[in-house]
Residue frames as qw, qx, qy, qz and C-alpha x, y, z in Angstrom:
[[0.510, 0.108, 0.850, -0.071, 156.44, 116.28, 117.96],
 [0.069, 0.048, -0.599, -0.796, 155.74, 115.62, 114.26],
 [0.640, 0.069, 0.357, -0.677, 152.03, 115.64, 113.60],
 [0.323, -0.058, 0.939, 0.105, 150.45, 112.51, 112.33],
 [0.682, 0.385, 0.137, -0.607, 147.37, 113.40, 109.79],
 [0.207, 0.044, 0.940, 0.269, 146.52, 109.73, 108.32],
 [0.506, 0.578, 0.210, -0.605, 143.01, 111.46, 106.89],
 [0.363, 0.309, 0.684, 0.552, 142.69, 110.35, 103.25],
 [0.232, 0.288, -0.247, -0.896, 142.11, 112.85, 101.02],
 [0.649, 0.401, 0.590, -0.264, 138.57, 112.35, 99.35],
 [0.601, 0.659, -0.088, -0.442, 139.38, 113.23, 96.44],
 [0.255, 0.345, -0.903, -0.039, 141.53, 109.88, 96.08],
 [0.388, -0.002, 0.844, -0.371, 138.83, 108.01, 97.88],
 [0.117, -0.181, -0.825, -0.523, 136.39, 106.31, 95.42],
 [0.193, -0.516, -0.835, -0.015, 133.96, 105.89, 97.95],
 [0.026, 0.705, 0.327, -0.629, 133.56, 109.20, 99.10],
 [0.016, 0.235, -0.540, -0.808, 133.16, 110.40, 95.28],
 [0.238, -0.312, -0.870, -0.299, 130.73, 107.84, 95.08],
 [0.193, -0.695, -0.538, 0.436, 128.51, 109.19, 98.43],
 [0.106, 0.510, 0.014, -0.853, 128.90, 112.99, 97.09],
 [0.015, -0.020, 0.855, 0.518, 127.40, 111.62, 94.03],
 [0.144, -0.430, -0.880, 0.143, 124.67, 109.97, 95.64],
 [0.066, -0.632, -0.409, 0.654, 123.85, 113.52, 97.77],
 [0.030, -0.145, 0.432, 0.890, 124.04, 115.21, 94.08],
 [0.041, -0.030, -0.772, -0.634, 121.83, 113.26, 92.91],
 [0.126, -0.537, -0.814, 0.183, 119.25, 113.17, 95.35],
 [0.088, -0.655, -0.254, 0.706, 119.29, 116.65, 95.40],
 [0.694, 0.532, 0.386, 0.293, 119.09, 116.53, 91.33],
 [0.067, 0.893, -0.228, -0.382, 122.08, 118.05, 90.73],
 [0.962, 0.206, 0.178, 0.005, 122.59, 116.08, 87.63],
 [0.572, 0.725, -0.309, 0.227, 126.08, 117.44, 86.60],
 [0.315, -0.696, 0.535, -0.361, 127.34, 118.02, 89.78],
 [0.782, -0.214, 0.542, -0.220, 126.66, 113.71, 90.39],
 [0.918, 0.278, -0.016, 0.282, 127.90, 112.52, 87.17],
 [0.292, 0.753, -0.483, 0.340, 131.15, 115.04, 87.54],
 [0.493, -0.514, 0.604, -0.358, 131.30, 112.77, 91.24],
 [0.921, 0.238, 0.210, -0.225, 130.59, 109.76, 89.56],
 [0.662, 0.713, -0.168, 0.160, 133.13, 109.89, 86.89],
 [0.073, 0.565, -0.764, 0.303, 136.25, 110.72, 88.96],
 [0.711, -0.334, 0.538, -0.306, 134.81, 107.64, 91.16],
 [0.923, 0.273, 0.270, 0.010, 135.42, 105.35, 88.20],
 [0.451, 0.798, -0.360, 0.171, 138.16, 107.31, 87.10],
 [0.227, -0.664, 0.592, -0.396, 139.62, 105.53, 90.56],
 [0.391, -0.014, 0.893, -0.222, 138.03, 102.48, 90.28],
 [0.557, 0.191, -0.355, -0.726, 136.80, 101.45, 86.96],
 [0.385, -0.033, -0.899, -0.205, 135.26, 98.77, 88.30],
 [0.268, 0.316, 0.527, -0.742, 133.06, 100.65, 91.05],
 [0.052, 0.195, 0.619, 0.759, 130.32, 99.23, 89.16],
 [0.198, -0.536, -0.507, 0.646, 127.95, 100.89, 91.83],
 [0.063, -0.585, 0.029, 0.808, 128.98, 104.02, 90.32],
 [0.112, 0.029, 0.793, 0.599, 128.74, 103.07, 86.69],
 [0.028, -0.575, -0.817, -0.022, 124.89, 102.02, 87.59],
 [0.092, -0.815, -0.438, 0.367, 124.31, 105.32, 88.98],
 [0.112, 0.444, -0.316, -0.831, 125.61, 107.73, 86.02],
 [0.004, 0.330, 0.808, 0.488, 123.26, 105.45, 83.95],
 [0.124, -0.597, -0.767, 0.198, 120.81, 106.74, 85.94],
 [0.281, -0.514, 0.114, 0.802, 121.89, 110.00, 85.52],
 [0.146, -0.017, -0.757, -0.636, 121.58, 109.61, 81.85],
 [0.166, -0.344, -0.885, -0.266, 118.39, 108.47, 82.10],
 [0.109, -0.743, -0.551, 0.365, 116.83, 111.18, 84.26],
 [0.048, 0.729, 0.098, -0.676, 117.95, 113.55, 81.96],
 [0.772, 0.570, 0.044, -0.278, 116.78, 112.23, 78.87],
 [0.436, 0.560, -0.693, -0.125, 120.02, 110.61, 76.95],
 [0.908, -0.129, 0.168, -0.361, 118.63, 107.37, 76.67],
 [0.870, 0.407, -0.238, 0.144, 120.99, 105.64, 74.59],
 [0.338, 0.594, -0.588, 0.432, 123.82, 106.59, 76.60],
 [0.648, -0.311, 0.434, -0.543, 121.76, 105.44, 79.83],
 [0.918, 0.186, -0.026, -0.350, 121.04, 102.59, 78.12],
 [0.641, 0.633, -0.382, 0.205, 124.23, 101.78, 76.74],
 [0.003, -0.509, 0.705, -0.493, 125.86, 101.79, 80.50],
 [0.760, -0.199, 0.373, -0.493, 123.13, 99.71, 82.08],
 [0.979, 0.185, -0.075, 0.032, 124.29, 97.02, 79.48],
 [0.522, 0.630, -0.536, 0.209, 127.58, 97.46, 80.04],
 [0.271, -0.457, 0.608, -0.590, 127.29, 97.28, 83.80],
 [0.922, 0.048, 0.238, -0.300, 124.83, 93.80, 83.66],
 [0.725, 0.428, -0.539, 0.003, 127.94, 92.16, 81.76],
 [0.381, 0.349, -0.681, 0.519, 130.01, 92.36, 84.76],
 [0.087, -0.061, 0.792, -0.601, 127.17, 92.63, 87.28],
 [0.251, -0.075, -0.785, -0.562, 124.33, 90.41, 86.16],
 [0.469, -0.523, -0.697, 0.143, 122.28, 89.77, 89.03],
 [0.027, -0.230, -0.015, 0.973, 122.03, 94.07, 89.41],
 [0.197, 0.538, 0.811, 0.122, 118.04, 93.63, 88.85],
 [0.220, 0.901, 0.186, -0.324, 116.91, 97.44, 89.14],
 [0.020, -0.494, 0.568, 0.658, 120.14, 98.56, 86.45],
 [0.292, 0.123, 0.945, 0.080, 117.88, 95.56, 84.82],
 [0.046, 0.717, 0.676, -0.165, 114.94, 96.92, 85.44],
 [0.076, 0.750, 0.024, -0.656, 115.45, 100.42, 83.94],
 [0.004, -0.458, 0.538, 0.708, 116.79, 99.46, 81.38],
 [0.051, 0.292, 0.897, 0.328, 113.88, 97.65, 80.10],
 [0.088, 0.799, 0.365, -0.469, 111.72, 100.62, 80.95],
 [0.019, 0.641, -0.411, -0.649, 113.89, 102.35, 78.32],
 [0.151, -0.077, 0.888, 0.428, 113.24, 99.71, 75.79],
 [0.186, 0.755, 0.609, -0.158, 109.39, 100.16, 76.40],
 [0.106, -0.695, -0.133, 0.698, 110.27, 103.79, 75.89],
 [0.314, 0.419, -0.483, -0.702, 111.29, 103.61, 72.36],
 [0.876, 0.285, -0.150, -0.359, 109.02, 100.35, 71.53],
 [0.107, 0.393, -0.907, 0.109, 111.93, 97.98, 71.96],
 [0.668, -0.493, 0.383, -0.407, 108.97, 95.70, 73.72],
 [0.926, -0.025, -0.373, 0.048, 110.76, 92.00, 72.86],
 [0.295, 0.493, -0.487, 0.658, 113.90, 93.84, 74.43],
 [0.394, -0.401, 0.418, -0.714, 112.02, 94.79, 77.70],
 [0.770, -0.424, 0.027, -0.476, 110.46, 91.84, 78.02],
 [0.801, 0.462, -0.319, 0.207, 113.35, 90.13, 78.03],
 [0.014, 0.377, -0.585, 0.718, 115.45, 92.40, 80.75],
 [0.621, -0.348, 0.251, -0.656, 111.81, 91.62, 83.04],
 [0.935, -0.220, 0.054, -0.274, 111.96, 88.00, 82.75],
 [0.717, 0.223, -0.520, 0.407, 115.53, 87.69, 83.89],
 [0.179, -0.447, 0.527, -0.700, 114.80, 89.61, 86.94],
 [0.887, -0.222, 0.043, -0.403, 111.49, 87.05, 87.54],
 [0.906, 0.226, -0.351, -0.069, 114.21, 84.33, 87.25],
 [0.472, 0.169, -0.577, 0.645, 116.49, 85.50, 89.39],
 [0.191, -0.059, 0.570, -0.797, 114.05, 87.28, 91.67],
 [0.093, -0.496, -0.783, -0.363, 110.23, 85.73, 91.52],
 [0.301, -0.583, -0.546, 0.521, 109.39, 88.11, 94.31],
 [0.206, -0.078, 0.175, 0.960, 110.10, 91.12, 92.41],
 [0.232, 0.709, 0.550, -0.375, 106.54, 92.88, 92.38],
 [0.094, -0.582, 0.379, 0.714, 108.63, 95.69, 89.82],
 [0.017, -0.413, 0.820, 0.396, 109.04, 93.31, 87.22],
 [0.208, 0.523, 0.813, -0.152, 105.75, 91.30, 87.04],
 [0.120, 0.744, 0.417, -0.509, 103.98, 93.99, 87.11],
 [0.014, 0.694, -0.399, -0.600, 106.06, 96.05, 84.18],
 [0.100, -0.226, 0.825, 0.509, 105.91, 92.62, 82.05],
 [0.279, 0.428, 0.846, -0.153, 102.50, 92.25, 82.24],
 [0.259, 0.820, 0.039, -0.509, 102.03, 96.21, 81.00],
 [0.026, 0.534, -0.641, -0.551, 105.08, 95.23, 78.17],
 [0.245, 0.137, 0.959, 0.043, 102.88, 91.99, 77.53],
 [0.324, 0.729, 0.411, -0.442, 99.67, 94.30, 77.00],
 [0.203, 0.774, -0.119, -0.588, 101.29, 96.35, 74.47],
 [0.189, 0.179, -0.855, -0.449, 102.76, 93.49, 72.24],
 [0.717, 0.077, -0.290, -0.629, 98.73, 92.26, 72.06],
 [0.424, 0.042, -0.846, 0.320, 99.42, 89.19, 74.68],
 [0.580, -0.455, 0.019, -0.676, 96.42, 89.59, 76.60],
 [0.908, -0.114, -0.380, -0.134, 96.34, 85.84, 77.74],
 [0.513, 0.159, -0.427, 0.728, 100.35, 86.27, 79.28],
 [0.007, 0.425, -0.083, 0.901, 99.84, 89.35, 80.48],
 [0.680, -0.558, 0.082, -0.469, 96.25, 88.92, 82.72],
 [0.884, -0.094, -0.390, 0.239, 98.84, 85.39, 84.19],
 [0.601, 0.137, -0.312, 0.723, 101.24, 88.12, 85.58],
 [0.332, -0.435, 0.104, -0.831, 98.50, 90.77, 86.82],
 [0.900, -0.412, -0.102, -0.095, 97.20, 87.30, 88.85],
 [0.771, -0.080, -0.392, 0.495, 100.77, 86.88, 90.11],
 [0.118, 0.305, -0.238, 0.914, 101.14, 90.57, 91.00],
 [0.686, -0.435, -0.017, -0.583, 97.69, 90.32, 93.40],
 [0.846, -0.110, -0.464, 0.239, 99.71, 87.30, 95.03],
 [0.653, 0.134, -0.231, 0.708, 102.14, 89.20, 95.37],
 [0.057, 0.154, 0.372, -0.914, 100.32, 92.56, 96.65],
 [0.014, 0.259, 0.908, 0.327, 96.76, 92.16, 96.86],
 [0.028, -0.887, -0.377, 0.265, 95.33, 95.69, 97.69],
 [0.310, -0.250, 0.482, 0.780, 97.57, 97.08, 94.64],
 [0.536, 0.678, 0.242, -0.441, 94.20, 99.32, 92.63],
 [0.449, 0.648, -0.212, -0.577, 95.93, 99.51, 89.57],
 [0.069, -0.157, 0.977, 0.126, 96.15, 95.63, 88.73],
 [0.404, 0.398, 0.720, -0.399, 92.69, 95.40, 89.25],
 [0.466, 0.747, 0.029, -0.473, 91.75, 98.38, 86.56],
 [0.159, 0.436, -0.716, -0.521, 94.40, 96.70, 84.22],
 [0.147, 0.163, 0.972, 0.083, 92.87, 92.96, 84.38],
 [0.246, 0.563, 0.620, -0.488, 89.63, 94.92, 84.15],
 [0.471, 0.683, -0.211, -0.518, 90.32, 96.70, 80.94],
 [0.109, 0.147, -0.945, -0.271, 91.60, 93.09, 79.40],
 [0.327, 0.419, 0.827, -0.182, 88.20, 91.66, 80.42],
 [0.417, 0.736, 0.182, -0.501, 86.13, 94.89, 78.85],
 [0.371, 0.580, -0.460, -0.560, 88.15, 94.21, 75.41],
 [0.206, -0.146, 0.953, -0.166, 87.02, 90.81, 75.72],
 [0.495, -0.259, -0.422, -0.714, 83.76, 91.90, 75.47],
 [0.453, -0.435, -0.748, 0.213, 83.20, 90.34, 79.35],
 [0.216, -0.670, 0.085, -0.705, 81.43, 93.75, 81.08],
 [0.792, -0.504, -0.291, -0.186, 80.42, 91.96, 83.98],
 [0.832, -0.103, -0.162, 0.520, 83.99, 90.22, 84.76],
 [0.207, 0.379, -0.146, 0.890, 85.49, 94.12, 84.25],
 [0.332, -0.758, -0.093, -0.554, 82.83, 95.80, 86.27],
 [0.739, -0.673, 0.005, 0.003, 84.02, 93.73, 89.63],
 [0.700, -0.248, -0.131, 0.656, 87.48, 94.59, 89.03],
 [0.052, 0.666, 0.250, 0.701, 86.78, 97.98, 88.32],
 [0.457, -0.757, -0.030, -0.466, 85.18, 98.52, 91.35],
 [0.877, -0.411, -0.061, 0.241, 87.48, 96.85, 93.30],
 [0.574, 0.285, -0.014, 0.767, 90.14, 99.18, 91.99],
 [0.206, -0.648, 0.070, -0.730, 87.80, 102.31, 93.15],
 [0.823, -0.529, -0.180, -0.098, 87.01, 100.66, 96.42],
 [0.730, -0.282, 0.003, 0.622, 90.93, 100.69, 97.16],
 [0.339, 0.036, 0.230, 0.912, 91.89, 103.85, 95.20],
 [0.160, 0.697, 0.699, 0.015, 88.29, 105.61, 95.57],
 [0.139, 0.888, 0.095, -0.429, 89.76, 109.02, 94.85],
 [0.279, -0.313, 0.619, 0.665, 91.06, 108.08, 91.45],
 [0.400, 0.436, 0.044, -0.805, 89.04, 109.67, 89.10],
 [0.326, 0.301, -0.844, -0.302, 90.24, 106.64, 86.17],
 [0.015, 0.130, 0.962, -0.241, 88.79, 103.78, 88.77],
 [0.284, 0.351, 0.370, -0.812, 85.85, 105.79, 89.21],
 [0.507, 0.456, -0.338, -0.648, 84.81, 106.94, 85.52],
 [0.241, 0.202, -0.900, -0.302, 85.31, 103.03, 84.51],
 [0.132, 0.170, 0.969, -0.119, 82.83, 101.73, 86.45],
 [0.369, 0.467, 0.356, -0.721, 80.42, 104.10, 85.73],
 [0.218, 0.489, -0.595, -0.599, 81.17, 103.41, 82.18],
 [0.179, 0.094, -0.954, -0.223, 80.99, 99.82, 82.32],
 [0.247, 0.441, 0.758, -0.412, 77.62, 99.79, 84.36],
 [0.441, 0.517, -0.098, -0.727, 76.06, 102.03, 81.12],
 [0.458, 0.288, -0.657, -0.526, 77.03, 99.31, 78.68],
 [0.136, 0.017, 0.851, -0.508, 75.71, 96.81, 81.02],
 [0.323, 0.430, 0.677, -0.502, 72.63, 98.13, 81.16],
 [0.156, 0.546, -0.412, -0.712, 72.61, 98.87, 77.59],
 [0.298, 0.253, -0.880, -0.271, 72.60, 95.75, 76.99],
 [0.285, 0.338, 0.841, -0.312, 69.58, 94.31, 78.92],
 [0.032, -0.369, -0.806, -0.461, 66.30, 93.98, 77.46],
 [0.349, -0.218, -0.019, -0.911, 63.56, 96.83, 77.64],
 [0.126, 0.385, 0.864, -0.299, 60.46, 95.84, 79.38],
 [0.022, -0.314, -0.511, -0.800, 57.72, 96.03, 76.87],
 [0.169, 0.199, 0.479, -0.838, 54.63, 98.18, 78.36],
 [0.052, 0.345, 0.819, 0.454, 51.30, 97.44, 77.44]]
């Protein structure tokens, strides 16, 4: 009796190219997951799965532009692919790009509002292009959105202190140590801001 072996060979199987990838990559073998990668698209150049994840590749091992370069290539054909989105507007922060990033962040908010990622990331890309006003609007949607998140607090809290509002900073300060009390950053601010505080009151004159 002839034998019957209907097994597929992985190496013709996209997906299993794609899954030994994956296990590469978790395990950061970064050659080992783009050489799995690659033949998966070499089978299916439209596994754009796979595409997404050799950006990533790229991008965890520093060759931005080529990271970069795939994440846009892969958002033509799969637009509504918010983290391939979302990285790649981290990478635009990276080299200063920030109209770029914010840009990639508020098409994820548009297609996701929920996205905590993406708030949060435009409000920091908002900080750095000198949008204070934007920027504390999206650190109040990220506290909507998680509202025992410490470092939202210490950001909205350093926008108040370059205000010139101590007060308004000290109670998110401390609300940032009060959730995060063994960060040394949460800490050291409030002590800070209680010095200029009191810096600022008036001596009692002794007679």
């Amino acid at each position: 009796m002839a034998h019957d072996d209907t097994t597929m060979d992985s190496s013709k199987d996209p997906l299993a190219q794609y899954e030994e990838g994956c296990m590469h990559l978790k395990a950061k073998n970064y050659q080992l997951a783009l050489d799995s990668f690659n033949k998966a698209l070499q089978l299916n150049p439209r596994y754009y799965e796979a595409s997404y994840k050799k950006a990533v590749v790229y991008q965890l091992t520093g060759y931005d532009k080529f990271a970069a370069r795939r994440y846009s290539e892969v958002l033509r054909f799969k637009p509504e692919m918010d983290q391939a989105r979302i990285n790649l507007a981290t990478l635009h922060r990276k080299h200063k790009f920030y109209a770029g990033a914010e840009e990639q962040y508020r098409m994820v908010i548009h297609h996701n509002y929920q996205c905590f990622e993406a708030h949060y990331n435009l409000a920091n890309v908002l900080v750095d292009q000198k949008k204070s006003e934007e920027a504390m609007k999206e650190y109040k949607v990220c506290l909507k959105l998680k509202p025992n998140f410490a470092q939202v607090y210490n950001n909205i809290g350093v926008l108040f202190l370059e205000k010139n509002y101590p007060e308004e900073a000290l109670s998110q300060f401390k609300r940032a140590a009060q959730l995060s009390p063994s960060n040394k950053t949460f800490v050291a601010n409030v002590q800070t801001v209680q010095k200029i505080i009191a810096a600022k009151k008036p001596k009692s004159s002794t007679m």
